[in-house]
C-alpha positions in Angstrom: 0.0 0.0 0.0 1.0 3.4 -0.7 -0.1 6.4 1.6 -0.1 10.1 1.0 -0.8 12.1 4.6 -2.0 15.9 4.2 -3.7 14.9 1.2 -6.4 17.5 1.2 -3.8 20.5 1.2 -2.7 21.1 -2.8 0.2 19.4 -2.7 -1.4 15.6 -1.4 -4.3 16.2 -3.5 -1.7 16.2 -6.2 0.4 13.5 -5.4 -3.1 11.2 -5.0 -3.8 12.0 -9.0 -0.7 11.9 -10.2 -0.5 8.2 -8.4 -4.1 7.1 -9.5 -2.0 6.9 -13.2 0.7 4.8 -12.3 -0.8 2.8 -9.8 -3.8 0.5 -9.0 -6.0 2.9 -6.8 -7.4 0.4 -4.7 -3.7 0.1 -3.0 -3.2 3.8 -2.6 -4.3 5.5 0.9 -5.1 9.3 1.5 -4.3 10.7 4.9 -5.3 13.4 6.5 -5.9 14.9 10.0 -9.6 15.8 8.8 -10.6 12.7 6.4 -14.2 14.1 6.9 -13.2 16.9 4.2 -11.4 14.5 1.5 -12.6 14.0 -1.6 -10.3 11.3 -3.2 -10.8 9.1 -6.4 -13.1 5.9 -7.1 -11.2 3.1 -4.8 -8.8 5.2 -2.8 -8.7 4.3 0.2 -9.3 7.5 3.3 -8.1 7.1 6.9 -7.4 9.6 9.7 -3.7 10.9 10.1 -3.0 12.9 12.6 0.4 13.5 13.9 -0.6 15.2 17.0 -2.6 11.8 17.8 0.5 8.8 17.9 -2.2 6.2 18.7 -4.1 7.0 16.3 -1.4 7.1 13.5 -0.3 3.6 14.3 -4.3 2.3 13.3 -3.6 4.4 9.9 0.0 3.7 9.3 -0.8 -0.4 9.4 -0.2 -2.2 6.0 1.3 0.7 4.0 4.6 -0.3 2.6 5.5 3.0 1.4 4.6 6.5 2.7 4.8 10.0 2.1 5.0 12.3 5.1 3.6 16.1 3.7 5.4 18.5 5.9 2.8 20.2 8.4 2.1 23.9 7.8 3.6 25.0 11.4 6.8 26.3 12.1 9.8 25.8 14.8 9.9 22.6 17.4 6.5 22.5 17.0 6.6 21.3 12.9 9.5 18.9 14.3 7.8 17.2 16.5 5.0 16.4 15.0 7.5 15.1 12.2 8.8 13.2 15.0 6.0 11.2 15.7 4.5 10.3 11.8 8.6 9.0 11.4 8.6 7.0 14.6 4.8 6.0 14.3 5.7 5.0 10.4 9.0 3.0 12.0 7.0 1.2 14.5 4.6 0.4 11.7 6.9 -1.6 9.8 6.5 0.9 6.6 9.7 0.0 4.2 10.0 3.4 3.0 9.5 7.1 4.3 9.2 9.8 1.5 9.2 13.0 3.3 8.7 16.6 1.9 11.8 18.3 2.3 13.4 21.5 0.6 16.5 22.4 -1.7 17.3 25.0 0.8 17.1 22.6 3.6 20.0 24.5 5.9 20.4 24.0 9.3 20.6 27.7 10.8 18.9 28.9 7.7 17.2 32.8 7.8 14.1 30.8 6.3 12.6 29.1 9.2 11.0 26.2 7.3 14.1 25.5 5.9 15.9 25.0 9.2 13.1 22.8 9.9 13.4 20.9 7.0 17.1 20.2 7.9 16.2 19.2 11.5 13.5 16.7 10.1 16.2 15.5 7.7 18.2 14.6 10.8 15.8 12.6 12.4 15.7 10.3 9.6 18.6 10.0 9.7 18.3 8.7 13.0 15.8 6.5 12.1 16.0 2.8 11.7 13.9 2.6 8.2 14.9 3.4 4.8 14.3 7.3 3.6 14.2 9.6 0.5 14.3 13.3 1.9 12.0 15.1 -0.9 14.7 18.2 -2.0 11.7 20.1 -3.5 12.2 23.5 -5.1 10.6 26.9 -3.9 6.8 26.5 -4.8 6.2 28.6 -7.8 3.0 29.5 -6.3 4.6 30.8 -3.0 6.3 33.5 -4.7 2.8 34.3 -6.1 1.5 34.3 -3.2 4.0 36.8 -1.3 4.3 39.4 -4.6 1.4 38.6 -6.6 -0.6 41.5 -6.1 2.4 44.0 -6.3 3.0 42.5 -10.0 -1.0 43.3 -10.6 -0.5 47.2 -9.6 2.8 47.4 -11.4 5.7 47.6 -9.1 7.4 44.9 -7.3 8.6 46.5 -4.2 10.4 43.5 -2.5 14.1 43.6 -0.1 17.3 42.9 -1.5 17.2 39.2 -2.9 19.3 36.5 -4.9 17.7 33.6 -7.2 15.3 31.3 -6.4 14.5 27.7 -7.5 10.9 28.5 -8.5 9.3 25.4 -9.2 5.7 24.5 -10.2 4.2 22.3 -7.3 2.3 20.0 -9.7 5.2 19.1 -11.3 7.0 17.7 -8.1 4.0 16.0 -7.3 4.3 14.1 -10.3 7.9 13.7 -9.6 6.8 12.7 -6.1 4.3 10.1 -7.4 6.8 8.7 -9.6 9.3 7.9 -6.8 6.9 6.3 -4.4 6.0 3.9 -7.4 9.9 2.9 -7.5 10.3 4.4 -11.1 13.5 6.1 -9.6 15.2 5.5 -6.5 17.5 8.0 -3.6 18.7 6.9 -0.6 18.6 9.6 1.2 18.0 13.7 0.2 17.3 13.5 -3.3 19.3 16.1 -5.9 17.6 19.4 -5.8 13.8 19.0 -7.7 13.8 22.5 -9.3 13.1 24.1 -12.6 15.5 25.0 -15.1 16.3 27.7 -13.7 16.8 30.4 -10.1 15.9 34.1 -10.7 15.6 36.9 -9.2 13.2 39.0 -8.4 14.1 41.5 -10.9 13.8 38.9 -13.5 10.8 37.8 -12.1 9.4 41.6 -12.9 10.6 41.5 -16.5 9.0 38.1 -17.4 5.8 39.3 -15.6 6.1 42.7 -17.9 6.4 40.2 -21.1 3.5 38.4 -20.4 1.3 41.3 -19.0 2.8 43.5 -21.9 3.3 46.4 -19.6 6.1 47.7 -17.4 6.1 46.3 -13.7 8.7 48.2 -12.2 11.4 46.5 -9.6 11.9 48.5 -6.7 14.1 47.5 -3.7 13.5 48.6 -0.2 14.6 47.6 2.8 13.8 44.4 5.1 12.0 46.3 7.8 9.7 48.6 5.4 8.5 45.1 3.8 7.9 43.6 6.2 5.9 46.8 8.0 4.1 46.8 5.1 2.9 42.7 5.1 2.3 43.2 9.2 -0.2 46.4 7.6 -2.1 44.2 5.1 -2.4 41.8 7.6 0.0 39.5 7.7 0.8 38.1 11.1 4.1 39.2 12.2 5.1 35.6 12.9 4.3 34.7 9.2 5.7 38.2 7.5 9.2 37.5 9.4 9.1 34.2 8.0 8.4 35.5 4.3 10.8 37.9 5.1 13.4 34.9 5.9 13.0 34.1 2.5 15.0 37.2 0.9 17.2 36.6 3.5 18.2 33.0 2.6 18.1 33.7 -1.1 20.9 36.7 -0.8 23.2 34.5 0.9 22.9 32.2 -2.1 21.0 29.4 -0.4 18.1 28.3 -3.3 20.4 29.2 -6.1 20.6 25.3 -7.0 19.0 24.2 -10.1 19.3 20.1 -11.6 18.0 17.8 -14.2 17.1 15.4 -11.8 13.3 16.7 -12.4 13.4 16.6 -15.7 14.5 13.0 -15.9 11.6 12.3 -13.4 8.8 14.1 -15.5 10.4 13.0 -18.6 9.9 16.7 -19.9 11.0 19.9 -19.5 9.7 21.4 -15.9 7.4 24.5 -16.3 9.5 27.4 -16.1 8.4 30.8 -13.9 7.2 32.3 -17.2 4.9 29.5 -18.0 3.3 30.2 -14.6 3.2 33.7 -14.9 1.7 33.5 -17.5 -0.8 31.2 -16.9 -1.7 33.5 -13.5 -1.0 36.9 -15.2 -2.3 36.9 -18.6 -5.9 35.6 -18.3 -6.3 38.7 -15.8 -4.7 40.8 -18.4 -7.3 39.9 -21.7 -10.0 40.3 -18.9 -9.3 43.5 -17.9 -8.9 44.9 -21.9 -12.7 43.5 -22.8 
């Protein structure tokens, strides 16, 4: 059996389809803390996963041979342990393999909180008496969309001082994902970085987003504390906009500047690069707003 947990966040939900077409769904398990809101495929299989609830993971961890542990959307010791107990849980189990979302930026001491996570996470696997493959995903594309979407809709992108980032579409690494916990490639271990083609910048970012929109988004740097003044004002909690903010701060020093064809080879294509996406969220907006 194979088992995706957090399967009703975009990422699981993507992993379960890309699955469904490489392997029998009947043998395939969603997880998820809140089964109650899943909606999976004909014959997939849905049981409660809970990582703050050890007991209860052990009743939805039986018979899977393989899983895939979809890092929790929480941040510092709190993330870890809950990491903690789906590895140990998945150990005691008797899964054979752990698949775990990690990062390419995966640093330990990294200015991007998740990605010091990541790292610690990593370590316990390490630790761990069961076979793993640590996930090296790229940056979501559709994070960076998320933190300076709006700002390439008015026409400046006023963001800190930066370095290049591994955008990466999420539905293409869960198709890589899928095609890993089907044994179509095999890493012992932290994968090679999952990316795109290519890191950029934020400034390149601006002028792909001006090619698709077909008018001039401006690039504007400013400093960490006015950005991050300015996420806390639109509402951003300040424990979330110092984590975004921990993102410019990690990419200066170099830390997502890895790109490899190990993707590629997994999707047997090309990845989609940060234009495609652009302009798949940027131009339909565009037309729309000229009728």
């Amino acid at each position: 059996m194979l088992m995706v947990t957090g399967a009703n966040g975009h990422l699981g939900r993507a992993v379960i389809e890309a699955l469904i077409n490489r392997n029998p769904p009947e043998e395939i398990v969603a997880g998820s803390r809140e089964p109650g809101s899943l909606a999976v495929p004909d014959r997939v299989a849905m049981r409660r996963a809970d990582f703050s609830d050890p007991a209860g993971l052990a009743e939805a961890f039986a018979d899977v041979d393989r899983i895939e542990i979809i890092s929790v959307d929480k941040l510092g010791e709190e993330a870890r342990n809950l990491h903690r107990n789906a590895i140990h849980t998945a150990c005691s189990a008797g899964v054979a393999q752990i698949f775990y979302t990690s990062h390419a930026g995966a640093r330990e001491g990294s200015p991007f909180a998740p990605a010091d996570q990541h790292a610690a996470t990593e370590a316990d696997l390490a630790a761990a008496d069961t076979p793993f493959t640590a996930l090296r995903h790229g940056f979501y594309a559709e994070s960076c969309l998320h933190m300076i979407g709006s700002d390439l809709r008015t026409g400046e992108l006023r963001v800190p001082e930066d370095g290049p980032i591994n955008w990466t579409a999420r539905a293409d690494l869960a198709e890589a994902d899928a095609a890993l916990l089907v044994g179509e490639a095999t890493f012992d271990g932290a994968t090679p970085p999952l990316t795109a083609a290519k890191a950029q910048t934020m400034a390149e970012i601006a002028e792909l987003a001006s090619q698709v929109t077909g008018r001039e988004i401006l690039h504007t740097v400013v400093s960490d504390a006015e950005w991050k003044e300015a996420k806390i004002a639109a509402g951003v909690p300040e424990l979330y906009a110092e984590m975004l903010l921990g993102t410019f701060r990690a990419a200066r020093r170099g830390d997502f500047d890895l790109v490899d064809p190990a993707l590629e080879k997994l999707l047997g294509r090309p990845p989609r690069s940060m234009g495609d996406i652009l302009a798949a969220e940027l131009a339909p907006a565009t037309a729309s707003h000229h009728i």
